[in-house]
N, C-alpha and C positions, 0 to 999 in steps of 0.2 A: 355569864353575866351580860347584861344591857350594853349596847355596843353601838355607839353613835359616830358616826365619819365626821371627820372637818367637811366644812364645806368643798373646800377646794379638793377632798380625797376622793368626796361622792362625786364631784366633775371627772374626777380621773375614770374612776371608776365606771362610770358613766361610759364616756368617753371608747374603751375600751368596751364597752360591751357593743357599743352602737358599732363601732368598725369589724364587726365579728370575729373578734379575737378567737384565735381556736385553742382549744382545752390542750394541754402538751400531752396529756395521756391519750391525743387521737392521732399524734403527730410519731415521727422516730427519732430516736434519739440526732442523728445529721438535721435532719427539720428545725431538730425545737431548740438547735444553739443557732442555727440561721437567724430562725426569729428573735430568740433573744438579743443574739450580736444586732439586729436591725433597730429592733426596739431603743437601742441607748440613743441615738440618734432624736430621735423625743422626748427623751426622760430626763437628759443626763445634760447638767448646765454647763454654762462657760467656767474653764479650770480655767484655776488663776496661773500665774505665770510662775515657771520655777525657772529655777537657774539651769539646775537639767535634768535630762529624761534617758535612760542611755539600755539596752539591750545589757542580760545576765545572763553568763553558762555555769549552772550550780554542776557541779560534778558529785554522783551520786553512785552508788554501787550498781545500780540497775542502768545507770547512763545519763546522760546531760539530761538537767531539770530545765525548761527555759526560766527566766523570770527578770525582772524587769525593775530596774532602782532611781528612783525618784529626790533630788536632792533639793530644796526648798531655799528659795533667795534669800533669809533670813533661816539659820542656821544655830540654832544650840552648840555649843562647844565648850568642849573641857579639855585643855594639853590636847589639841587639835582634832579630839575624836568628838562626834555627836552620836547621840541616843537614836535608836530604830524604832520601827516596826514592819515587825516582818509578817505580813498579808495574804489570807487565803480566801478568795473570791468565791461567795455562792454560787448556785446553779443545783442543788443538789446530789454534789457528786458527778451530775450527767451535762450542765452548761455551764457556760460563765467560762469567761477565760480573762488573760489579761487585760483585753481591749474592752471587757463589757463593764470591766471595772477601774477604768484606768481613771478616771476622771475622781471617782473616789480618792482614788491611789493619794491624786494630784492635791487633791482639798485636805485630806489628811496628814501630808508631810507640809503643806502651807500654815495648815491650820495648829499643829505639833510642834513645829520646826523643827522636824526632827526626818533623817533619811527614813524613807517606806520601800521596800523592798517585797514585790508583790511576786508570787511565786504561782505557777501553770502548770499545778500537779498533774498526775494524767487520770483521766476521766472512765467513767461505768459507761456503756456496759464493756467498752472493749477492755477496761483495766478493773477489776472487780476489788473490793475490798480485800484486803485491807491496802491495795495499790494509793488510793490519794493520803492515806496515813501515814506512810514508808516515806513517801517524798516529802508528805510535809515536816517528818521528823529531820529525815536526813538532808532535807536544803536549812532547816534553824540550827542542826548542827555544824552543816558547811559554812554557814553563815557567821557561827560566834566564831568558828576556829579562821576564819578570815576575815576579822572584824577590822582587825588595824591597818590595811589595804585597800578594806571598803571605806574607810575613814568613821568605821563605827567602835563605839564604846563597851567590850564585851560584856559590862557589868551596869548597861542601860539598852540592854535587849528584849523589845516586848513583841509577844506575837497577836492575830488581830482578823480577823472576817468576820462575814457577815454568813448566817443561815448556815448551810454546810463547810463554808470555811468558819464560823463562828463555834461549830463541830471542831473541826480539824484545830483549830487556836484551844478549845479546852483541851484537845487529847497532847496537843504538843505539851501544854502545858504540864498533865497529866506525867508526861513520858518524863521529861525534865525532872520533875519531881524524883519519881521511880529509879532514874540513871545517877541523880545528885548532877546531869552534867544534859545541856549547857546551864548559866543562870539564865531564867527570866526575869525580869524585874515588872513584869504585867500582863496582864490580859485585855484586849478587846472584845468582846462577843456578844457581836448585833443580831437579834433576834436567834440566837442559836437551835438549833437541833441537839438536843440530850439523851432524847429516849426513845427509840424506835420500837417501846412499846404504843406510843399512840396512843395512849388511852384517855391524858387528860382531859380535861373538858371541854376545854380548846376546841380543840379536835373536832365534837361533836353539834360547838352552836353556830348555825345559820349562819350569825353575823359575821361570824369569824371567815366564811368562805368566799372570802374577795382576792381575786388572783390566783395564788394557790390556797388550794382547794386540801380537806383528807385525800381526796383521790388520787390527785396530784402528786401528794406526798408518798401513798403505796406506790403509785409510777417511779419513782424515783428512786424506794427502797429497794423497788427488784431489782432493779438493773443494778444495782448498787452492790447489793448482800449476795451473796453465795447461796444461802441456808438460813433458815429461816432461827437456828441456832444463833448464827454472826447476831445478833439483835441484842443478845445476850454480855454479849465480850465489851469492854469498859472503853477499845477504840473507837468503837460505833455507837455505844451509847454512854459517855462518861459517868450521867447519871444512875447508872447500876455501880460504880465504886463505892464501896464502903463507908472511905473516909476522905473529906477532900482537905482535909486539914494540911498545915504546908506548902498550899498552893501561894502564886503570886497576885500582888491584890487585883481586881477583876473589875473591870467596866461592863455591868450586864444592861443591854435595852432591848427593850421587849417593845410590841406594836400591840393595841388592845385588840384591832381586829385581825388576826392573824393565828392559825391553829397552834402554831409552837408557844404563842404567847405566856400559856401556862406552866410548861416544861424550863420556859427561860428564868420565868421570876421563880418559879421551883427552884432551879439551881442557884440563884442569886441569893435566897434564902440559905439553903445548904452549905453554901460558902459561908457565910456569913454565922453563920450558929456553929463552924468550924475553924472561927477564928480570923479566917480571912477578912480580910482588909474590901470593902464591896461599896462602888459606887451603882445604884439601881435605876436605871432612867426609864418611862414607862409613855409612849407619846398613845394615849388612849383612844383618841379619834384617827388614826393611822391604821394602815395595812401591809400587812408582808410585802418586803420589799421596796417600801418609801425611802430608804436609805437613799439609795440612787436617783431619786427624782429629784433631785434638786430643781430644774427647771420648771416644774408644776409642782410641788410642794414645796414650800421654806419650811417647812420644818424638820426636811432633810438637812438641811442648810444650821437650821438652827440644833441638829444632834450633832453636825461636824463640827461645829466650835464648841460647843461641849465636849464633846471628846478629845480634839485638841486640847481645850486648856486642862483636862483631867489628864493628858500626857503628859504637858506642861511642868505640872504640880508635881509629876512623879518623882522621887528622889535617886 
């Protein structure tokens, strides 16, 4: 479909081509979280102030998860506990860590009032799939069975990323479902990744290839999947599940210029014709990624107060 930038997108965009940004599938995996981690530095605006910001050790079968809990100077509470979200940071699988998403972190338990608890699964290619799935199950596990400690509310537990964590938040979701245990009581999932078949249409127009790229995305798959099977399995592409019926209700946003965009409002549909409870937010002049620019795009700014107050709302 026809695919027009905000003005200020095409400045960014702009912007980044003029400085020769280098394509991440020319770079190695150490390179392109260098650059990424560099990049927030330009993108990522002034967090508001929280009350505090404190280092997490998820204890995990395979070993400490790090991750990182965010409590917001205006606080939801019920009989002393407040509501979560518990956060898995893009990159593909292969960057992003805590620190490229921190400021996020920061805006979204400000903007929610609710604790964010942002988790540092470990990363492709040195931890192959289904390794950032395992952790991300097993730190929303660790997390509800130690909610009243963390000063969270086991039964206003939502989990929440963007791109490949936006991935990881549908399969947590997914897993919960499947176990009966923990509860969610929501979803976040910013432009997510569903189907690592690729195929949508997305994928193949022009417009769509600002930042990351198709190619981008095959970069990221390999180091990522095993076998070209793994593609297959419902951890890595939720969107091959059946039935997503019994899910918890779902914040899906999609970017118009961005390959996954179709895959995302595919799945926001699919919820939704399954019953699911689906808020569908669509910033059509945006690109993979705008989440995080807040300081050159408001309308990064303007999807974090929406999804705050869609936390908000949640019951």
């Amino acid at each position: 479909m026809p695919v027009t930038l905000d003005p200020d997108a095409a400045l960014v965009f702009k912007a980044f081509q003029e400085a020769g940004r280098p394509a991440y599938e020319t770079l190695t995996p150490a390179e392109a979280r260098e650059y990424y981690r560099q990049a927030r530095f330009v993108t990522n605006p002034e967090p508001p102030l929280l009350k505090s910001v404190a280092p997490l050790a998820i204890h995990a079968a395979k070993g400490i998860i790090p991750a990182r809990i965010y409590t917001p100077m205006t606080l939801r509470q019920s009989n002393g506990l407040a509501p979560s979200l518990v956060f898995f940071h893009g990159g593909g699988w292969v960057i992003g860590d805590l620190d490229t998403h921190d400021v996020v972190c920061r805006k979204l338990a400000d903007e929610g009032q609710l604790i964010v608890i942002s988790v540092d699964y470990r990363r492709a290619p040195e931890y192959k799939f289904p390794a950032a799935v395992d952790d991300a199950i097993a730190a929303t596990a660790w997390i509800a069975d130690h909610a009243p400690e963390l000063g969270i509310d086991a039964g206003r537990l939502c989990v929440g990323g963007d791109s490949a964590g936006g991935n990881l938040a549908a399969v947590v979701a997914i897993a919960a479902r499947e176990s009966k245990s923990p509860s969610i009581a929501g979803q976040v999932l910013v432009y997510p990744a569903t189907d690592f078949a690729m195929t949508h249409p997305s994928h193949r127009e022009p417009e769509t290839s600002i930042l990351l790229t198709h190619t981008v995305i095959r970069w990221f798959r390999d180091h990522y999947l095993n076998v070209a099977a793994d593609a297959d399995d419902w951890r890595a592409s939720p969107a091959r599940l059946e039935t997503l019926a019994g899910l918890p209700p779902a914040y899906v946003l999609t970017a118009g210029a961005d390959p996954l965009r179709d895959e995302g409002e595919e799945y926001a549909r699919r919820l939704d014709q399954a019953g699911v409870a689906v808020t569908y937010r669509t910033f059509p002049g945006q690109f993979h990624g705008f989440f995080t620019m807040g300081k050159l795009l408001d309308q990064a700014n303007v999807a974090a107060r929406d999804m705050g107050a869609w936390l908000q709302a949640l019951k």
